[in-house]
C-alpha positions in Angstrom: 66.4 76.4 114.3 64.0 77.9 112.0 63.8 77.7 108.4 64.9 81.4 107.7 67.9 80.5 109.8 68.8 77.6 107.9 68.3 79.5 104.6 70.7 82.1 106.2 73.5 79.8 107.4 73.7 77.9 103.6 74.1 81.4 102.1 76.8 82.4 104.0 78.3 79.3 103.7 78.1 79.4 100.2 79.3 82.5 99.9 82.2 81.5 101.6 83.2 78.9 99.8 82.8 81.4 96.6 85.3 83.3 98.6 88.2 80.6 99.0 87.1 79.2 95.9 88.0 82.4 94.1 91.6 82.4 96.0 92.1 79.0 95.3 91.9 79.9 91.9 94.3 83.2 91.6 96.7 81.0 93.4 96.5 78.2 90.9 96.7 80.8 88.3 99.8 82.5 89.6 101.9 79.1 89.9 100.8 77.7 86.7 99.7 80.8 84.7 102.7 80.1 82.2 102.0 76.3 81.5 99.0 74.6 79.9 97.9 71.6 82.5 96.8 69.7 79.6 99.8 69.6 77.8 102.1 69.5 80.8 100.0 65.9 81.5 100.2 65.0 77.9 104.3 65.7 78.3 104.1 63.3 81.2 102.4 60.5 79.6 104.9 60.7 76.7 107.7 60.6 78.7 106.3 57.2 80.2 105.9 55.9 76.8 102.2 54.7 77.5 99.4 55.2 75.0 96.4 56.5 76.0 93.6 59.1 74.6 92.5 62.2 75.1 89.5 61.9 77.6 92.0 59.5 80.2 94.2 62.7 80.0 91.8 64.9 80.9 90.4 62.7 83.8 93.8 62.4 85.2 94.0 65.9 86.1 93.0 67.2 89.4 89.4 68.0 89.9 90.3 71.5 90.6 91.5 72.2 87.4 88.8 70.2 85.2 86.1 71.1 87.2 86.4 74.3 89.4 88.5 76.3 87.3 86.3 76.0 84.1 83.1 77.2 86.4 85.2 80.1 87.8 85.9 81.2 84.5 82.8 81.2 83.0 81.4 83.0 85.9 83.9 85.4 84.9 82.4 85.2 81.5 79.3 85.4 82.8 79.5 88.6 84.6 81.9 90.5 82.1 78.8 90.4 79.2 76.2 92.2 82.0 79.5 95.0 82.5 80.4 97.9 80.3 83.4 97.6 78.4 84.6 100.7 79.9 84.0 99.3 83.6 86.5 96.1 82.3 88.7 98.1 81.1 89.5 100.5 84.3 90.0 97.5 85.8 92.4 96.1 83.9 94.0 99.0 84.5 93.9 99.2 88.0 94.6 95.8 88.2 97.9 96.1 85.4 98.8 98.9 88.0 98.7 96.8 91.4 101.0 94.3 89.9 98.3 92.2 89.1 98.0 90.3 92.2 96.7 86.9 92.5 97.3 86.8 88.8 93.3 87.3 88.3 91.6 89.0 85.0 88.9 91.9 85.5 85.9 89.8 84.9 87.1 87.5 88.1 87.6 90.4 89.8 84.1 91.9 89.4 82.3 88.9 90.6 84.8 89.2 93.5 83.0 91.9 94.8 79.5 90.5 95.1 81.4 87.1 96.8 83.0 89.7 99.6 79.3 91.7 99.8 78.0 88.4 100.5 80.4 87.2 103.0 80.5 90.5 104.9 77.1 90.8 105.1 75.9 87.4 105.9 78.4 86.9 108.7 77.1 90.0 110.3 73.6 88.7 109.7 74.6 85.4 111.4 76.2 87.2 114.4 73.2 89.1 115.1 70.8 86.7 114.6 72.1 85.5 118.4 72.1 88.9 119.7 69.0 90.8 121.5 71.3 93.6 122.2 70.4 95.5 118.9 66.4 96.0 117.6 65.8 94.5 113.9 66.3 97.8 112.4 69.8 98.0 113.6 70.4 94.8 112.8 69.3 95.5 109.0 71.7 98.6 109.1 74.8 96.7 109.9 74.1 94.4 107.6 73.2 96.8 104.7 76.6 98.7 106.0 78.7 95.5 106.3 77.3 94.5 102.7 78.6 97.5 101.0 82.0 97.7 103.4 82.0 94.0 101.5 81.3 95.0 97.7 84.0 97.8 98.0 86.4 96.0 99.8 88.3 94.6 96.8 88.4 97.8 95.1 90.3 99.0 99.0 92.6 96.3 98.5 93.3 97.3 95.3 94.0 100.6 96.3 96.3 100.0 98.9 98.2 97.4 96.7 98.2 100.3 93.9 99.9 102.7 96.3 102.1 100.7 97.7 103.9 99.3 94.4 103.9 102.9 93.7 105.6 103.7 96.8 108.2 101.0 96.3 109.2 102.2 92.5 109.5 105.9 93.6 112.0 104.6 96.5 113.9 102.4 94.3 114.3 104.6 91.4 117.2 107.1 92.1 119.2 103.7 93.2 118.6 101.9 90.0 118.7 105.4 87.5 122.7 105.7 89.6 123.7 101.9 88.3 122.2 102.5 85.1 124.1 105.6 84.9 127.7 103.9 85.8 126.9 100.7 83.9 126.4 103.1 81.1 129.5 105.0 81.3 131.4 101.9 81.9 130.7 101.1 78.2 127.7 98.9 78.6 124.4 99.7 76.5 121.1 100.8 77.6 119.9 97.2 77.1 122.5 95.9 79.1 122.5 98.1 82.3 118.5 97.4 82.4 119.5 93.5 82.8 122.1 94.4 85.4 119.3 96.6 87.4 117.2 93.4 86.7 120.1 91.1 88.2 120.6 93.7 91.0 117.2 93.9 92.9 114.5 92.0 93.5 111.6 94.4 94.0 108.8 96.5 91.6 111.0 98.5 89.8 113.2 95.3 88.9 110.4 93.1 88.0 109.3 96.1 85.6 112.3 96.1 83.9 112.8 93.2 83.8 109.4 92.6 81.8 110.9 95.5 79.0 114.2 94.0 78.3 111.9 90.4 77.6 109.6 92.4 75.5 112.5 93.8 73.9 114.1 90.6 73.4 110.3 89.7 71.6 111.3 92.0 68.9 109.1 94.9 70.4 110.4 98.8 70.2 112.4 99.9 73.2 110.0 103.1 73.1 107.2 101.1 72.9 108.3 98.7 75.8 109.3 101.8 78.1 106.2 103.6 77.1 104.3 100.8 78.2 106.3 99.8 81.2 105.5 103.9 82.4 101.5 103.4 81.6 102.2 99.8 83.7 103.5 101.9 86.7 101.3 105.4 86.7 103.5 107.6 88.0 105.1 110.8 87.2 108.8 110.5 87.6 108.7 106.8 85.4 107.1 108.9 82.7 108.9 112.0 82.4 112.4 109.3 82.9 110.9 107.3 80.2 110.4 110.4 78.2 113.8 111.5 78.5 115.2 108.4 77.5 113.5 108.2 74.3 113.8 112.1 73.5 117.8 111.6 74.0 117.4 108.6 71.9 115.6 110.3 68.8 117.8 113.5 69.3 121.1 111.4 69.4 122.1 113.0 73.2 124.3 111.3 75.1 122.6 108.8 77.2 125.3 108.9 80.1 124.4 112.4 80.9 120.7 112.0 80.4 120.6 109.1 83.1 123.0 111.4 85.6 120.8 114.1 85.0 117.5 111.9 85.9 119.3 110.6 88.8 120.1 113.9 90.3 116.5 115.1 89.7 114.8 111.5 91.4 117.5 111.8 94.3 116.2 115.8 94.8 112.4 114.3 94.4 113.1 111.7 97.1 114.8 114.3 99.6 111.6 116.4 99.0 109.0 114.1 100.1 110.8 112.8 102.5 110.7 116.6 103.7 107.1 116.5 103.2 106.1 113.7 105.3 108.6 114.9 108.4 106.3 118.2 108.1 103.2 116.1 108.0 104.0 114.3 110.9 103.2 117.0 114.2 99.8 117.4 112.1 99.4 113.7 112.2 100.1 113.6 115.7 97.7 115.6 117.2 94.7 113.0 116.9 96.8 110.1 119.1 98.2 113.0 121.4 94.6 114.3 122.2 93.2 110.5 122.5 96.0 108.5 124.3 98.8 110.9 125.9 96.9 114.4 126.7 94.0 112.2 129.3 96.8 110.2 130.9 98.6 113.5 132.0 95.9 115.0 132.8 94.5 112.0 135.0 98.5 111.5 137.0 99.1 115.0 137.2 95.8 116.3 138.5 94.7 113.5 140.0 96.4 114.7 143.3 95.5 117.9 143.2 92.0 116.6 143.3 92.4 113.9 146.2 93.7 117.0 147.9 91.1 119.4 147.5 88.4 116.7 148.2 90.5 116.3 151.9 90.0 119.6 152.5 86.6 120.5 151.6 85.4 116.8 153.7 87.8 118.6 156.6 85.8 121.9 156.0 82.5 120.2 156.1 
């Protein structure tokens, strides 16, 4: 094993590590993003009774959060001062819109990308370092192409995550905009029905609400928390509902009939893409049809015919 090799195998190695160490910490950050370790181990020596200083708190925390944590984030820190504001700020919003998985902030993000480029691309490097199937200049190609499939595949994930949410809120809402609609002319206000959608589900749309009627409770505006909720969400039928809701408000309209009005609209929406997908489907069809069914009929139901004809033209000759 050469030098070059070596060299090879501690990069990819490394940047593996990078990889896990980067989940490791959105994990760690989505189970205790809410509570300080410091003081939660300050709480805990208290509770004992036992006197002791600062530094022997610190120490007794686990070396992932004194040590890897702290060099995660300042990589993050790092990164975010050699990216335009305008970069961080997409990708807060893209991230806000994905639901924020992993519980990770967009300068974490960014440097995720160069961890996945590496990753991709050296294991691909290390696989065809063994080969002698491809020349050196194909070899260099998949590389270069599994390096950039690498720095974009966050940015994928996002996507898909984005979509999906999406997805999931558009199905949900004509179900929760009906039990808003009866909790609201059973007597209950606005506020009120949002906490019994909250109590209801457990899915996007839920979780979204559920994060207004809080802010709410913070002493923020209902219109602001709803306008911001819609921004959260990015889609049309949140905004134009939230729109409603604030217009009926200003105007004094009755809210009841504003929320059975939205529901009949979302429940029309829903029937209309469902529409539109069962008319997409023969189109999508075609590609596994010509690929998978169309050569297997062919093969069973000429494949006879063929045996046949070969019988007669060896008789013939």
């Amino acid at each position: 094993m050469n030098a070059i090799t070596i060299i090879i195998i501690l990069i990819v190695v490394g940047a593996l590590a990078g990889a896990v160490l980067l989940i490791v910490t959105g994990i760690k950050r989505a189970k205790g993003q809410d509570e300080d370790p410091l003081a939660a181990r300050l709480a805990e020596f208290s509770q004992r009774g036992d006197v002791v200083s600062l530094e022997q708190i610190e120490l007794s925390q686990p070396f992932m959060d004194r040590v890897i944590l702290p060099i995660v984030h300042r990589l993050g820190e790092m990164s975010s001062r050699f990216t335009p504001q305008h970069v961080l700020e997409q990708t807060r919003k893209k991230l806000e819109l994905a639901g924020n998985p992993g519980r990770i902030d967009a300068s974490t993000f960014m440097v995720l990308h160069f961890v996945m480029a590496g990753v991709f691309g050296g294991l691909v490097l290390l696989l065809s370092l063994g080969s002698k199937t491809f020349t050196l200049p194909v070899k260099m190609l998949l590389v270069l192409v599994f390096t950039l499939l690498g720095y974009f595949f966050p940015d994928l994930y996002l996507k898909s995550k984005i979509d999906s949410r999406q997805k999931q809120v558009r199905k949900a809402m004509p179900d929760a905009l009906d039990l808003l609609t009866i909790c609201v002319e059973a007597g209950l206000g606005f506020d009120a029905a949002l906490a019994k959608v909250n109590e209801k589900w457990d899915n996007e749309l839920s979780m979204a609400l559920g994060r207004v009627i809080r802010e709410i409770q913070l002493g923020k505006l209902r219109r602001d928390a709803l306008r911001d909720m819609a921004e959260r969400l990015g889609i049309a039928e949140m905004t134009s509902f939230v729109a409603a809701v604030i217009q009926s408000e200003m105007l004094g309209v009755s809210m009841a009939k504003v929320l059975r009005i939205q529901s009949d609209q979302m429940r029309v929406k829903r029937r209309q893409r469902a529409e539109e997908e069962a008319h997409k489907a023969p189109i999508k069809m075609i590609i596994p049809l010509g690929i998978f069914v169309f050569p297997s009929l062919m093969i069973v139901l000429l494949t006879p015919a063929g045996l046949k004809l070969w019988r007669s033209l060896s008789s013939l000759i």
